[in-house]
Phi, psi and omega in degrees: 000340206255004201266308206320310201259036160271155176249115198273170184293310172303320183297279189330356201254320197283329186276320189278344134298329188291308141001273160301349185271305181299276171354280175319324203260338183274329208259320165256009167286307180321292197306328168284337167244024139301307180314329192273276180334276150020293213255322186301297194228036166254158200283016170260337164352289201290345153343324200056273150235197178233120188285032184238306166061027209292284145351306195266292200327287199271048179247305178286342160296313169297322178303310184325297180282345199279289178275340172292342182286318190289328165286336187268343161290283172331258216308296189301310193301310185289343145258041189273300192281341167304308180299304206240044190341303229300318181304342178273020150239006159324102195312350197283317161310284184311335187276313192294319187311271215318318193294338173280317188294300200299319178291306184319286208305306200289338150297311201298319177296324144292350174249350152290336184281319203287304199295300180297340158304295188311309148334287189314298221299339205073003172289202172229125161314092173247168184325329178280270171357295144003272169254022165306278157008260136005264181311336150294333184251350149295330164285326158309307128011255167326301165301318129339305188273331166275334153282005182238350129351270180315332186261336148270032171068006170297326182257006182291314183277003187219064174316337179268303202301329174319298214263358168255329161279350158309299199276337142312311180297317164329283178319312199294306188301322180285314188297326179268008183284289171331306177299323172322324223241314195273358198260298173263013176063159196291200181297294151338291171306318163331280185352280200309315170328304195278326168305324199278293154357284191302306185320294166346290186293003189237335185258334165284348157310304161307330179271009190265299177308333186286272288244314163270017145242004175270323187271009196265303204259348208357056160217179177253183190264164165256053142212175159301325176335306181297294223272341169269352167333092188284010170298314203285320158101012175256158188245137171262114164284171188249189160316123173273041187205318194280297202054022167259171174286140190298154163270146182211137199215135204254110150207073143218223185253000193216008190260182191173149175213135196248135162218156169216185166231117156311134198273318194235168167263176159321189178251150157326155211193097194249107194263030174252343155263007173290134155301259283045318220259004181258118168295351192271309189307288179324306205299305186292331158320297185306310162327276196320342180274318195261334211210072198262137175202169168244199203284125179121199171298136132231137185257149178239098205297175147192145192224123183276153192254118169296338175268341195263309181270056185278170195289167177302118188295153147269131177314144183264132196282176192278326177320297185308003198262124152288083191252000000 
């Protein structure tokens, strides 16, 4: 009996994936659907979207890879113990259950103290919160409640049931895998996204090089040609979808015009209902103001101000020093 009940290399390895898998799969379903919660009825609403979508990516990238390892370890360990009961006293087991039900319990309890804090305080309760709220505590919940299941032996004898909450926590994780897709749009769109990024970025790289040969040189260049110059030392990038090169049209002695074509336009942009305090909200304010554009060609007028961009002093060579 005592050999039975040794923790073989296999248990110990099968509970601490399962385990870490468990962790991993709770930590980002919350977190995709704060996200989610967020973009519907929270002040990253008006975003539309986020051009990066960073959160959502690698929230739903994990769930992919993640939770299927955790239902197919939970399913072999629960049935390793049907065939073998004895195994539900590996200590490696009792210690990882109980560390989930003790984690599970002390969330629940943290997202009620958070909540009846907030109340006393006088803040204000808003829906996203709510239902931020909820959602920690419905998962948690959960978690709690099938491990504590599990430790009076319920799925040991109840095998359909096992396998109909499996197969619910599933359907709920593919649905919300799925929203992903209608909220930052596919992959494809990421693409178009992330090109338009560059473009932005490729293009105040340009407007950064004319305004230093205009303080180099204190004329503007009249082409990119100049600014490729390797005396001058600047790298122009091109289109990243394209490879072809932006346009730059000189056209006064202090004006310049930048154009690229754009895959999509901006979002709409209400900056009296903007969070301030979302670096995602600030970041897209700053576009919109600066780098405003729609789905196509767009030109960017830009005027260097001589008191603000002044030229560079030339050094007084040394013959001329008077000492």
């Amino acid at each position: 009996m005592s050999e039975k009940l040794k923790v073989t290399p296999k248990d110990f390895f099968m509970w601490l994936g399962a385990m870490v898998a468990l962790y991993f799969s709770v930590g980002s379903f919350i977190a995709l659907t704060f996200e989610y919660i967020e973009r519907l009825v929270g002040d990253t609403a008006i975003i539309g979207y986020d051009p990066y979508s960073g959160g959502i990516q690698f929230a739903i990238a994990s769930l992919i890879v993640i939770f299927p390892v955790y239902i197919a370890l939970t399913r072999m360990l629960n049935q390793d113990i049907r065939k073998d009961p004895l195994k539900k006293e590996l200590w490696v087991r009792r210690w990882l259950v109980f560390l989930a039900v003790f984690v599970a319990g002390i969330a629940i309890l943290a997202d009620l103290i958070v909540l009846i804090n907030t109340f006393l305080s006088g803040e204000e309760i808003t829906a996203a919160f709510l239902l931020k709220v909820i959602t920690v505590l419905v998962v948690a919940a959960g978690v709690f409640y099938y491990y504590i299941s599990d430790i009076k032996g319920k799925w040991e004898n109840r095998e359909s049931l096992s396998k109909t909450i499996a197969a619910a926590v599933s359907l709920v994780v593919l649905v919300s895998i799925m929203a992903g897709f209608f909220i930052m749009g596919s992959p494809y769109t990421q693409r178009l996204l992330r090109y338009d990024q560059q473009r932005i970025n490729d293009l105040q790289g340009i407007q950064y090089q004319v305004t230093n040969y205009y303080q180099t040189t204190e004329r503007l260049p009249e082409s990119l040609d100049e600014l490729k110059n390797p005396l001058v030392g600047a790298q122009i990038q091109v289109d990243p979808e394209t490879g072809d090169d932006y346009e730059y049209t000189k056209t006064g002695n202090l004006a310049f015009e930048l154009c690229a074509t754009f895959s999509l336009p901006l979002p709409a942009f209400d900056i009296d209902k903007a969070d301030l305090s979302d670096w995602r909200v600030r970041d897209l304010q700053q576009t919109t103001q600066d780098w405003p554009h729609g789905e196509g060609r767009t030109c960017f007028e830009r005027e260097v101000d001589p008191e603000r961009i002044v030229p560079f002093k030339e050094p007084v060579p040394i013959r001329a020093l008077n000492f």
